[in-house]
N, C-alpha and C positions, 0 to 999 in steps of 0.2 A: 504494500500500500504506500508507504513512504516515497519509494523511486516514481511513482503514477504521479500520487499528490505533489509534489518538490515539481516534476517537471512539468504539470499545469500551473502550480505560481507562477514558474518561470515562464512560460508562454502567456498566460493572464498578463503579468506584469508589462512586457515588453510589447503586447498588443497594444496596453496604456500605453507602451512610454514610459513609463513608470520606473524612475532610479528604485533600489533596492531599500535606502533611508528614506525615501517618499512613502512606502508602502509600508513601513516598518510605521514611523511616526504617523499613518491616518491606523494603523490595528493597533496602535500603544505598544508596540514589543520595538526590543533592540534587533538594529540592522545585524549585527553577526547572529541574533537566533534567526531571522527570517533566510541569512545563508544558511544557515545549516538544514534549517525546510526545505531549501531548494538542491540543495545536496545531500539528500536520505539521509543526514543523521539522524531528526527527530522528524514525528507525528505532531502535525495542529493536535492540540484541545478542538473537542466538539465547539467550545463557542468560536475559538479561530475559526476553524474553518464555518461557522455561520459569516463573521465576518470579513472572510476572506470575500464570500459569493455575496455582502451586501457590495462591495468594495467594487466586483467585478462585474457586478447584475448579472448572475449566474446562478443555477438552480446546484444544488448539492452535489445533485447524481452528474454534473456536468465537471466538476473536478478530481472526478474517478474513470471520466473517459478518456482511451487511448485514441488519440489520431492516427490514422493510417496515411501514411503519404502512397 
C-alpha cells in the first residue's frame, strides 16, 4: 500500500504544481514526513489521507489506483 499511496502524492502533487513544503504546510505535517510518504517509508493516518483527497479533490479509492501507461 505505501509504494501505490507515496506515488499518487507524488503524481497529485506535481499535477498541482505543488513544491513538496507547499503541501506539507496546507496538511500541517513537516516536508521530510511528507518525503518519506512519497518514498514508502511511512502510511498517511486515515485523517491524512482524508486530507490528502480534500487537498486534491479526489475520492479515497482514487489514491489507491494504479495508472497504467
Amino acid at each position: 500500500m505505501a509504494k501505490v499511496m507515496g506515488n499518487r502524492i507524488q503524481v497529485y502533487r506535481k499535477q498541482y504544481n505543488m513544491r513538496q513544503q507547499t503541501l506539507a504546510d496546507q496538511l500541517g505535517i513537516n516536508r521530510t514526513y511528507l518525503s518519506k510518504l512519497e518514498n514508502y517509508v511511512h502510511n498517511p493516518s486515515p485523517e491524512l489521507m482524508i486530507r490528502l483527497c480534500e487537498v486534491f479533490e479526489c475520492d479515497l479509492g482514487d489514491m489507491f489506483t494504479v495508472e497504467h501507461k
